[in-house]
C-alpha positions as CSV (number, residue, x, y, z in Angstrom):
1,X,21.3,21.6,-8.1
2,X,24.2,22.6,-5.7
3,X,25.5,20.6,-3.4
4,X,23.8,22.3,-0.4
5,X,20.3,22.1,-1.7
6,X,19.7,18.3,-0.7
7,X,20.9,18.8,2.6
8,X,19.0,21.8,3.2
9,X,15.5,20.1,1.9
10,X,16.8,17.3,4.5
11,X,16.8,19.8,7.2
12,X,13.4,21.6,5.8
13,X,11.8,17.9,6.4
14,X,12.7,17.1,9.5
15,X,11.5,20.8,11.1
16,X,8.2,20.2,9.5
17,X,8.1,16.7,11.1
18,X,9.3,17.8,14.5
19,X,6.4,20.5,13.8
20,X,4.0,18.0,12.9
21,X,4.6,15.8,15.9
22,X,5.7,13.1,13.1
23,X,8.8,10.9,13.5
24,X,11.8,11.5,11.2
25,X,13.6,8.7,9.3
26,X,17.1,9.1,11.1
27,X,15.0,8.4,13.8
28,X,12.9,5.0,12.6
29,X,15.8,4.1,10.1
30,X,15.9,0.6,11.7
31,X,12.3,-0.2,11.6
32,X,11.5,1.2,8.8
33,X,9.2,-1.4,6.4
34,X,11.0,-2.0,3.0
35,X,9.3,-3.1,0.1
36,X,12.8,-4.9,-1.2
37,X,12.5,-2.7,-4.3
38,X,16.0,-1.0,-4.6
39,X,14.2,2.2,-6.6
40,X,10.7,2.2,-4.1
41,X,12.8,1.5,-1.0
42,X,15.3,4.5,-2.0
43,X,12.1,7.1,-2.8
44,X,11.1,6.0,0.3
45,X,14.2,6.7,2.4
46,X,14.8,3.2,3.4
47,X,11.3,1.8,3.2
48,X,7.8,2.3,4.5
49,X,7.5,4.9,8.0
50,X,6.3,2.6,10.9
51,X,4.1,4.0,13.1
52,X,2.2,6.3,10.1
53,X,-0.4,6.3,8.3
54,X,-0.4,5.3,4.4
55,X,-3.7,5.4,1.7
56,X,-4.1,3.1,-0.9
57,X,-6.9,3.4,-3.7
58,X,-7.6,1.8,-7.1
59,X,-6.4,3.6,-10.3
60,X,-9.9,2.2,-11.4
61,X,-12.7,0.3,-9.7
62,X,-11.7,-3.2,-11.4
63,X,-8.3,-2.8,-9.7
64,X,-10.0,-2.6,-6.1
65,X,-8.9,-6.4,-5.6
66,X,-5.5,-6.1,-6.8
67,X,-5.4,-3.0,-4.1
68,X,-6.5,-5.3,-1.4
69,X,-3.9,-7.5,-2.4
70,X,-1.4,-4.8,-1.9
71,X,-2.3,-3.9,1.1
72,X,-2.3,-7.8,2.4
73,X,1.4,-7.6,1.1
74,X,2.4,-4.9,2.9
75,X,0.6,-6.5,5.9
76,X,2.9,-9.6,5.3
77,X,6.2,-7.6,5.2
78,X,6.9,-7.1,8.3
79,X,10.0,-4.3,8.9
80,X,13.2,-6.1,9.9
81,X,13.4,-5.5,13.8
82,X,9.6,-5.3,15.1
83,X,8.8,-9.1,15.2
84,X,5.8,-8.5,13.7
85,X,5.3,-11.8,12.6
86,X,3.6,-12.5,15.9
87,X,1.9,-9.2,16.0
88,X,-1.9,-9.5,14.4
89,X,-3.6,-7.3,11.7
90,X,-6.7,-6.0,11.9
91,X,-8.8,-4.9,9.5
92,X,-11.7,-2.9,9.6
93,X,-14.2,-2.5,6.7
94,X,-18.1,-0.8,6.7
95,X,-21.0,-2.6,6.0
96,X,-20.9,-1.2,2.3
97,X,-17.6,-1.8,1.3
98,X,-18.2,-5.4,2.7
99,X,-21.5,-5.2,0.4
100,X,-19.2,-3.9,-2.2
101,X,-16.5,-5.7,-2.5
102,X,-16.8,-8.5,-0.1
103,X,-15.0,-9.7,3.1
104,X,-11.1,-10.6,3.0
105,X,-11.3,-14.3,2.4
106,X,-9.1,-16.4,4.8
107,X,-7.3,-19.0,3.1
108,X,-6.6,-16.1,0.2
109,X,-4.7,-14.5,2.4
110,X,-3.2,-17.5,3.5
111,X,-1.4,-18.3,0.7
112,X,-0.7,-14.7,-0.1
113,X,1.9,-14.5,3.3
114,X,-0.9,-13.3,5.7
115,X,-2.0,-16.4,8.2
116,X,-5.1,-15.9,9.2
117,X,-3.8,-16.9,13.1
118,X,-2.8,-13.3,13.0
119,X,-6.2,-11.8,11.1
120,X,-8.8,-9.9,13.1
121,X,-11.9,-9.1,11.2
122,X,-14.4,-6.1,12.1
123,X,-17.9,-4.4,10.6
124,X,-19.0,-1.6,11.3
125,X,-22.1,0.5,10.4
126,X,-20.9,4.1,9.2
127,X,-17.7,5.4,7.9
128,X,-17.2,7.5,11.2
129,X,-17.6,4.6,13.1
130,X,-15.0,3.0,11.0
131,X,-12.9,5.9,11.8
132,X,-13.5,5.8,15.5
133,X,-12.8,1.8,15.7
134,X,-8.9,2.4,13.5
135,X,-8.0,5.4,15.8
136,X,-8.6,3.4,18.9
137,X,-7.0,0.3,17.3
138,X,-4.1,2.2,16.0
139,X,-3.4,3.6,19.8
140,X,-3.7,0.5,21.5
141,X,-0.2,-1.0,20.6
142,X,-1.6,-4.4,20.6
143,X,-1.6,-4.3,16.8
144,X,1.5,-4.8,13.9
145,X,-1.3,-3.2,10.9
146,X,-4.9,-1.7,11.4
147,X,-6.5,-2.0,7.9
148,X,-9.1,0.8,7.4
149,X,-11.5,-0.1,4.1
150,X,-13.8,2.9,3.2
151,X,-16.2,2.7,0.2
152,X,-16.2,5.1,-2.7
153,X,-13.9,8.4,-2.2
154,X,-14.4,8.1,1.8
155,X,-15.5,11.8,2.5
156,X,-15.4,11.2,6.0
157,X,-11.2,10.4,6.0
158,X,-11.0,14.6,5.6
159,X,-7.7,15.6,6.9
160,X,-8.6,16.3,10.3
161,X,-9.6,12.6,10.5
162,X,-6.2,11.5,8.8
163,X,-4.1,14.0,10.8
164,X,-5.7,12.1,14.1
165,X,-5.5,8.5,12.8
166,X,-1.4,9.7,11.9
167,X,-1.0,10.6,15.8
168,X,-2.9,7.8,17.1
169,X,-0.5,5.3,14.4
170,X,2.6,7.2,16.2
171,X,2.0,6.7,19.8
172,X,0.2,3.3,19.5
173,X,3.5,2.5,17.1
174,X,1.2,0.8,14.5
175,X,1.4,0.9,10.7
176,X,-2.4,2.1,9.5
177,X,-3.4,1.9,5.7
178,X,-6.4,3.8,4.6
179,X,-7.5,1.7,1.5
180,X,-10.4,4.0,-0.2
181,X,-12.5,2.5,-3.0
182,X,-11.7,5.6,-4.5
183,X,-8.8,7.7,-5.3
184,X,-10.0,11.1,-3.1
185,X,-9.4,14.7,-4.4
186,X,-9.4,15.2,-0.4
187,X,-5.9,16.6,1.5
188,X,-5.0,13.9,4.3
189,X,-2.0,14.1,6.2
190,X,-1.3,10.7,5.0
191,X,2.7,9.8,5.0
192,X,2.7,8.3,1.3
193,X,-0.7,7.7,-1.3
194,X,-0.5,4.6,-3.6
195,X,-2.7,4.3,-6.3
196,X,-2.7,0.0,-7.7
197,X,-3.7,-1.6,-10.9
198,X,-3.5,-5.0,-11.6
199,X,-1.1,-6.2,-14.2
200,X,0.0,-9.6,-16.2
201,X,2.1,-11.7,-14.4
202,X,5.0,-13.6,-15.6
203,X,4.8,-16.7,-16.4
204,X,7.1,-19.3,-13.4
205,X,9.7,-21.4,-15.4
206,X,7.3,-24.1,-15.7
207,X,5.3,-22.0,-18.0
208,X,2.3,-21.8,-15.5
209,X,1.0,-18.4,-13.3
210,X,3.5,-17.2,-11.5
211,X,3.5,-14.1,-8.9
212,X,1.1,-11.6,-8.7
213,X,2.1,-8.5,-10.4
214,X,0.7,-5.1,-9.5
215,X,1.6,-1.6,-11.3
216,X,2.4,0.6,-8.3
217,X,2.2,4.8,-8.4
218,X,3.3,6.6,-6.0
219,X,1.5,9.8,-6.0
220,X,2.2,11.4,-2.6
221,X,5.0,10.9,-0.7
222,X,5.9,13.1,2.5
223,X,9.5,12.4,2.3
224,X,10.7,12.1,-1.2
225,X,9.5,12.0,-4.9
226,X,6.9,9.6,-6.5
227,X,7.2,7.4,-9.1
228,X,5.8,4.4,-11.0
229,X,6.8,0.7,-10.7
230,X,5.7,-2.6,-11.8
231,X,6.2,-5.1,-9.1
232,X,5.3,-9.0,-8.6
233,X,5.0,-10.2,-4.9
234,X,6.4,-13.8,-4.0
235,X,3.9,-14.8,-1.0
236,X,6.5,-17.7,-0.2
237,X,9.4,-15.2,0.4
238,X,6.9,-12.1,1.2
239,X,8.6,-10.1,-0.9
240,X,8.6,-7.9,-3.9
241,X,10.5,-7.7,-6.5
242,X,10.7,-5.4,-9.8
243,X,9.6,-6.0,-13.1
244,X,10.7,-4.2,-16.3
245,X,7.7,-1.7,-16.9
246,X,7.8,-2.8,-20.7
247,X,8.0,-0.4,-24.1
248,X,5.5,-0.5,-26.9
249,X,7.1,-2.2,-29.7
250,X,8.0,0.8,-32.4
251,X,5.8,1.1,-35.3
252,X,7.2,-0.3,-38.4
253,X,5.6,-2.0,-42.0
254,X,4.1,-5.1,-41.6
255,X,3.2,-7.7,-44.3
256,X,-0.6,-7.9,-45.1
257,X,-2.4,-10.1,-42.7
258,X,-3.2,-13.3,-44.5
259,X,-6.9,-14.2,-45.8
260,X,-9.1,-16.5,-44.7
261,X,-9.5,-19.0,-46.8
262,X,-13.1,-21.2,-46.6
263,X,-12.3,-25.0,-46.5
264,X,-13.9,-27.3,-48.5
């Protein structure tokens, strides 16, 4: 690649955005939400866009709890100059994905960096209405995070839906995550898609659990490439941090495995 390629994909991105109606990074760059992953945080420009919207869906149904986690996370991290920490989070699920996978569960989030001082809780009946309640949220300003849950692919989240929920995240200046039960074939106008799978954590120098670990992939991102990471989060320092995504040992001879021998 020459040298002027980069630069011109730099200036490619930020006509579409002016286009769009979307904020650039040059100009969010100092409230922009970073994970504190050196190789995440550089795909991402600097971090997570404020005032955009970002999906997040299971890589398979089991996972859909380790995906809620992820989004609690990045409810916890706030970026460095909004003072979000006295900002609240609101999340908004329908009756059916609160059927499905049940309602967040307040002392949960607690310990995971998310006090539930700053937690609003709504229910509503129909994905649309869902929908409806996250634009309005997203616009009001009042808000550091809306939290949009839709069960299985969420249909209704089309792209018209996402392009308004994006404008409504941008003037209300509001972060908005779309967490779908499941990943959706559907175009959105989403800023980045994260699809999360639980992984093994490691152990804390006691030998006992230590930090929840999610595998992270990055499989749309408006502003860069996408990538795979495996990540723990520390709920005491809300913050990630990487972990080594681990090679299969290589295949080589091993002795016979020893047989069982009946005692007695």
């Amino acid at each position: 690649m020459t040298a002027g390629k980069p630069a011109t994909l730099d200036r490619l991105r930020q006509e579409v955005a002016r286009i769009e109606g979307v904020p650039t990074t040059m100009e969010t760059g100092d409230r922009l939400r970073p994970l504190g992953v050196a190789a995440i945080d550089a795909v991402l420009q600097g971090g997570l866009m404020p005032a955009a919207l970002h999906e997040i869906a299971p890589a398979r149904m089991t996972d859909l709890g380790a995906t809620c986690g992820f989004a609690v996370a990045l409810a916890a991290r706030p970026a460095p100059a909004r003072g979000e920490k006295r900002r609240e989070v609101l999340w908004i699920q329908t009756d059916f994905a609160a059927l499905e996978s049940g309602r967040p569960y307040g002392p949960g989030c607690d310990l995971f960096g998310l006090p539930t001082r700053r937690l609003l809780l709504l229910t509503v009946p129909r994905p649309v209405d869902l929908l409806w309640a996250m634009e309005e949220a997203l616009r009001s300003r009042a808000l550091a995070t809306v939290i949009g849950e839709l069960p299985q692919d969420g249909t209704a989240a089309d792209l018209t839906a996402t392009r308004r929920l994006t404008l409504a995240a941008r003037e209300g200046d509001s972060l908005g995550l779309l967490l779908r039960h499941q990943s959706s074939p559907l175009t959105s106008s989403a800023e980045t898609r994260w699809q999360v799978a639980a992984a093994p954590s490691r152990p804390d120098r006691f030998g006992g659990l230590g930090c929840t670990a999610f595998a992270l992939s990055l499989t749309k991102n408006r502003r860069g490439p996408t990538g795979r990471w495996l990540v723990a989060w520390d709920h005491h320092e809300c913050a990630f941090s990487a972990l080594s995504l681990g090679v299969a040992a290589a295949a080589v001879d091993r002795p016979d495995r020893t047989p069982l021998v009946r005692a007695g």
